[in-house]
C-alpha positions in Angstrom: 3.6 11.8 8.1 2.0 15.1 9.4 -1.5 16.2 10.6 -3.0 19.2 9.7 -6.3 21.4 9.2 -6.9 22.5 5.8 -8.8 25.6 7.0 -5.0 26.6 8.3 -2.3 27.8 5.7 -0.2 25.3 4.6 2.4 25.2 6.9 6.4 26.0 5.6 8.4 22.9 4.7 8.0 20.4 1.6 4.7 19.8 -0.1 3.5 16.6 1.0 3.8 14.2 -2.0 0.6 12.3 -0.8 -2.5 12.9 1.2 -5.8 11.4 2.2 -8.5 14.5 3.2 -11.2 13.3 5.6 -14.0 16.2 4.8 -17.7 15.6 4.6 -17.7 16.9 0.6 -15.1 16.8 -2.0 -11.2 18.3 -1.0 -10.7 21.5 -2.7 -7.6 20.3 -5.5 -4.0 20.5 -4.6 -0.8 20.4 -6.7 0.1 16.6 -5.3 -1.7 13.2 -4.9 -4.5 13.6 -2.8 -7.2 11.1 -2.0 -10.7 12.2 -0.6 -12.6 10.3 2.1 -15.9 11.3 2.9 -15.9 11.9 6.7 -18.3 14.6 8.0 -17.0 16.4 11.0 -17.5 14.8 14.7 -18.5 11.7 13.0 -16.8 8.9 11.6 -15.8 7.8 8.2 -18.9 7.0 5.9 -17.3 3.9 4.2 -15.1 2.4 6.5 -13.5 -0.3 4.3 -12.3 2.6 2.0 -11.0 4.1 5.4 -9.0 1.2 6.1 -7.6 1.2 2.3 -6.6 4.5 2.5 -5.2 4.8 5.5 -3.3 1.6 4.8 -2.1 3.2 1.5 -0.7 6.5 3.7 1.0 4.3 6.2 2.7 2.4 3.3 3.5 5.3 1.3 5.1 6.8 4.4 8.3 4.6 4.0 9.7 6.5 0.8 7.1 9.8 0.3 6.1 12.9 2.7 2.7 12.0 3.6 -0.2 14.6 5.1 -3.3 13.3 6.5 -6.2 16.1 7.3 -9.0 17.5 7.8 -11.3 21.2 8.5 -9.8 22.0 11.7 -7.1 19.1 12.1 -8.0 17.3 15.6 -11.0 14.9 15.5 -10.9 13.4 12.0 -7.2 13.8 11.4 -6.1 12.5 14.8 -8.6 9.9 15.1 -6.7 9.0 11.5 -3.1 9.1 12.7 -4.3 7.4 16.4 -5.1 4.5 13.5 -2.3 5.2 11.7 0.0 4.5 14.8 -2.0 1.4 15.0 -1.0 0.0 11.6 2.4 1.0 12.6 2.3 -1.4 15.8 1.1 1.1 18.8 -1.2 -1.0 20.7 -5.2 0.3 20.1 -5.9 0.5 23.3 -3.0 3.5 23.9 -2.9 4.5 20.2 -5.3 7.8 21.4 -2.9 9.1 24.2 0.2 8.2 21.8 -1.8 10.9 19.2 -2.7 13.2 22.2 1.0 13.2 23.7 2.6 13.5 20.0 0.2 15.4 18.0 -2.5 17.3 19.5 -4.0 16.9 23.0 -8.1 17.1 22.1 -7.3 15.0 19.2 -9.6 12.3 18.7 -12.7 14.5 19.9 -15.9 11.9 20.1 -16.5 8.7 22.3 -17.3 7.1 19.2 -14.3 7.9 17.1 -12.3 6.6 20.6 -14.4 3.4 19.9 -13.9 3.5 15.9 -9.7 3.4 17.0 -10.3 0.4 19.5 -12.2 -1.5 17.0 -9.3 -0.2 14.0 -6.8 -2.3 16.1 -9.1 -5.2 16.2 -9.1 -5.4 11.9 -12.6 -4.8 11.8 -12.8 -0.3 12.1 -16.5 -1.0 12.1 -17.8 0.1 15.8 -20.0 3.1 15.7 
């Protein structure tokens, strides 16, 4: 599972072989599976049961495939996404936001209310605002 910012080149390594892009319009198209959730910047995503899907469907498909999960710049919407991501994988909600600043990025997860949105992820519902 990485993190990145599409507006960065891609970085060296293997493609990802599956990846969810959290952009407020459409992802521009890439050579692997790539799913598109509509997620404008500093804000949170616009459906969030489609959120928890996808994300759910990264987390599993991280067993067995490289995974990528991004956005523009690759902070707020991509590490409010892995802080939920490390969720799912048992990190405790409450510390899943300094476990994605200590690992990942230390401004990730910019906004109180994407903070909030991860609280709430751990909780089942994903739905505070």
């Amino acid at each position: 599972m990485r993190g990145r910012g599409l507006r960065r080149p891609l970085p060296a390594g293997p493609e990802p072989m599956f990846a969810v892009h959290l952009l407020g319009k459409p992802a521009p198209p890439v050579a692997w599976d790539a799913r598109w959730l509509r997620w404008p910047d500093f804000r949170l995503p616009a459906d969030r049961e489609e959120a928890r899907r996808l994300l759910g469907e990264a987390w599993a498909r991280a067993a067995t495939e490289r995974v990528e999960v991004a956005c523009g710049g690759g902070v707020g919407r991509t590490g409010t996404a892995l802080a939920c991501l490390a969720v799912l994988d048992g990190v405790p909600a409450a510390e899943a936001v300094a476990y994605v600043r200590a690992r990942y990025h230390r401004r990730a997860v910019e906004t109180p209310w994407q903070r909030r949105y991860v609280r709430a992820f751990g909780s089942g519902s994903g739905t505070a605002a």
